[in-house]
N, C-alpha and C positions, 0 to 999 in steps of 0.2 A: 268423155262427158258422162257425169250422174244418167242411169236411165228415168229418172227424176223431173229431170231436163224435160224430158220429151211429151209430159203430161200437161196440156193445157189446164188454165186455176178451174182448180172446181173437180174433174177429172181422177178418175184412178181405173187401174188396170184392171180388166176382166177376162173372160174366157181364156185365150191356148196363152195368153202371155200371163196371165195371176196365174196360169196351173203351172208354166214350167218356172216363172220364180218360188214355189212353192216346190220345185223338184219332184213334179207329181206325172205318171205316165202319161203322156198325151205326144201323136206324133203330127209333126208338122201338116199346115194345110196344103192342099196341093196347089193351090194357087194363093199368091200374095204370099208367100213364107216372110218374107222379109218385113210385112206391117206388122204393126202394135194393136194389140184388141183395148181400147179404152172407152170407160161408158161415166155415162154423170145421170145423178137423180135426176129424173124430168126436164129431160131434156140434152140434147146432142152436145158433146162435150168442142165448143171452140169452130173453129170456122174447118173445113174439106183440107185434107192435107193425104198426099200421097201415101204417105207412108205410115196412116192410121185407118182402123176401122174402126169406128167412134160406133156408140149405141145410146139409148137412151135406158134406164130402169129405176123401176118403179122402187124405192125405199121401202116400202114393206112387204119385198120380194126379195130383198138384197142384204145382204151386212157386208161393210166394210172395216179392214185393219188397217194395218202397218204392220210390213216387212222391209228388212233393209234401208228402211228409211224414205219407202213409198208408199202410197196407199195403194191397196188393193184390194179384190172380193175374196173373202175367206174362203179355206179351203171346202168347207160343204157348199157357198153358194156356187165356187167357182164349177164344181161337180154337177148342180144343179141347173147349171148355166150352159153346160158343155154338152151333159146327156143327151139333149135333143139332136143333136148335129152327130152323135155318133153311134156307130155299129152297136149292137148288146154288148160281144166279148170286150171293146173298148170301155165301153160305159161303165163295166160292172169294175174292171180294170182297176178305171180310174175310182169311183167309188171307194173298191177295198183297199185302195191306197190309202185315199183319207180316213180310212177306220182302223189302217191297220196298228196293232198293238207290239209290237216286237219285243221277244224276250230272248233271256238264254235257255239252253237246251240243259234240261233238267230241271227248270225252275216256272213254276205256274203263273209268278210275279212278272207282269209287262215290265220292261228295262227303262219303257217312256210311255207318254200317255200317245194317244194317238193325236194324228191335227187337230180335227176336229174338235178334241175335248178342253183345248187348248183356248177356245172364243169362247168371248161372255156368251151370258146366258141369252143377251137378245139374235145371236147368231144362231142357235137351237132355233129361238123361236121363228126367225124366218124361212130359216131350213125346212122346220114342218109346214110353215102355207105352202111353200115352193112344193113339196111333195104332194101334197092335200090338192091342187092345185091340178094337179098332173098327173093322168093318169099311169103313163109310160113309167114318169119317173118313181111311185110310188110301190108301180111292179118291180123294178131294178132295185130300189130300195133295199124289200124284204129280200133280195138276193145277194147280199152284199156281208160278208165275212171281216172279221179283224182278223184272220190268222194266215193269210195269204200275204206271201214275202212280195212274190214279183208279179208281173203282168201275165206272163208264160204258167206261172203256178195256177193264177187265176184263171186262166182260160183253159188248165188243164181240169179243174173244177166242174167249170160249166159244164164241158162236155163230157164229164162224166155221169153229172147229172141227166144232162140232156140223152146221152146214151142209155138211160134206166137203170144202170149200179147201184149197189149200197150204196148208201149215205159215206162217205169216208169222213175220216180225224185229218185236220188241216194242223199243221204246223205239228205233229208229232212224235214224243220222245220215244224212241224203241228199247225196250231195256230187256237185258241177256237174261236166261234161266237161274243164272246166281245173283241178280239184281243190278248190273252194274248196266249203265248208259251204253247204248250200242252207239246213238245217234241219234239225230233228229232228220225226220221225212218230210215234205213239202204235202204230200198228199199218203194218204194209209189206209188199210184196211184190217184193223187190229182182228177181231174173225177169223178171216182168210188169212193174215200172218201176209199179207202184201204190201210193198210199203215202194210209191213210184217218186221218182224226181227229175226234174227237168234239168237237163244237163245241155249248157249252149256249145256250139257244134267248135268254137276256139275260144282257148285258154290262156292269157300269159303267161301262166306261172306252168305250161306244159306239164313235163314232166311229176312236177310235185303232185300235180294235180289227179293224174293219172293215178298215180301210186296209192293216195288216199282214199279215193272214188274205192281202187279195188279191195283195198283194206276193209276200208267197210263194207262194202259187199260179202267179201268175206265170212265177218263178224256175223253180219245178217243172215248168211246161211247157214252156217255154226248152229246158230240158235233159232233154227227153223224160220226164217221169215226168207222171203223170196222179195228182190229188191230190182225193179224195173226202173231201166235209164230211158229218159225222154229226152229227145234230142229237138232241134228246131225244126228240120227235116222230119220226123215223123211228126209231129204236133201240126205244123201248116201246111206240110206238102203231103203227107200220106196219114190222115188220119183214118183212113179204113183200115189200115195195116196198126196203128196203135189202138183202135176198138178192138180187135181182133187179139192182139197182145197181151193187153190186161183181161179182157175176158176169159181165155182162157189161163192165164194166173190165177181169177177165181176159180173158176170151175174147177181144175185140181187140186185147189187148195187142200181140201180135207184130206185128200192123199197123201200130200208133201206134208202135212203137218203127221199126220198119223205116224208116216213113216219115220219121221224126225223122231218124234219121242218111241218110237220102238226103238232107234238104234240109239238112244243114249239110255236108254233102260240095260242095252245088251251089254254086258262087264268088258273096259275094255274100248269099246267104240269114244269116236271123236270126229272130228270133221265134217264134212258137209253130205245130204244125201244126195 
């Protein structure tokens, strides 16, 4: 059956169910996973049914679209709607989802717009009362990136921030001493010549995968950058142990890069230091 179907007239989908048909980070509630989040302007959408959590909202709090051939709350309100119910690192999560800009590596040109940019202009406009509105939301707001790929990158962010580092480059191309593209990093420290990314702890494509990870690593120490793997295991289970890790990658930095460029000055020299 159409999930269409299941929307009483009037009705369209909002919060955890318009975020995941929007394919936007959000993890299931811990209780009820199996309802439907649906809301209708002013007023409760249809009679009590099990297997909805119906709401009521206010229309010049909300913008509605069409996806798939259902109504739902666009991707900013449905952000706007969720943030209250969730953690920061989630919140912000989901946020730099709907802002994020995705390109190719070497090119400064986004490959597509982001969601957001995607809604008339009355979706903007509700978007800002909803923040204006709110204080919380309005703090998450300004926290909130287009250059952050995944949920894991984004929360490697925050807590870098939150930790006191540099400012880092999100989505960064690294390019070798004779100009040529190294790669691109999820999080960087162009400065310090540090360039970190989150790597999930299994891979399908195994092998290949490995191989390439080390290739570039490689590359990146060749040309003086020092390139730190984040694992899901250090990010959620041992994040003292990865403050510790990139800090000190900064703090030697100026060493490692120093010494980098002495041994490619030396006649002769090649490889990593």
């Amino acid at each position: 059956m159409a999930l269409g179907a299941y929307l009483p007239p009037g009705a369209f989908f909002s919060h955890r169910t318009a975020a995941a048909l929007w394919r936007l980070p959000i993890s299931p509630p811990h209780a009820h996973p199996e309802r439907l989040d649906v809301a209708a302007f002013d007023g409760r959408p249809g009679a009590p049914r099990a297997w909805l959590t119906s709401r009521s909202l206010s229309p010049f709090l909300a913008a509605v679209t069409t996806r798939h051939g259902v109504q739902l709350t666009d991707p900013a309100t449905t952000w706007a709607l969720l943030t209250p119910l969730l953690g920061r690192l989630e919140a912000i999560a989901l946020g730099d989802a709907v802002r994020y800009e995705p390109r190719s590596p070497g090119s400064r040109v986004p490959s597509a717009p982001p969601l957001a940019s995607r809604q008339r202009s009355s979706t903007r406009h509700s978007h800002s009362r909803i923040v204006a509105t709110a204080p919380r939301l309005r703090e998450i707001y300004d926290d909130l990136s287009p250059k952050a790929a995944s949920p894991s990158e984004r929360h490697l962010r925050v807590l870098f921030h939150h930790w006191g580092f540099p400012p880092p480059q999100l989505d960064h191309d690294v390019w070798g001493d004779t100009g040529e593209l190294l790669g691109r990093s999820a999080v960087a420290f162009p400065t310090h010549r540090v360039a970190v990314e989150y790597h999930p702890t299994r891979r399908d494509d195994g092998a290949t995968q490995c191989t390439s990870v080390a290739e570039k690593s490689q590359l990146y120490v060749t040309n003086g950058w020092r390139l730190l793997r984040v694992t899901a295991e250090l990010l959620y289970l041992r994040p003292t142990t990865l403050r510790r890790m990139v800090s000190d990658a900064l703090d030697s930095s100026s060493t490692y890069v120093s010494e980098h460029r002495d041994s490619q000055n030396r006649p002769g020299a090649h490889g990593s230091t």
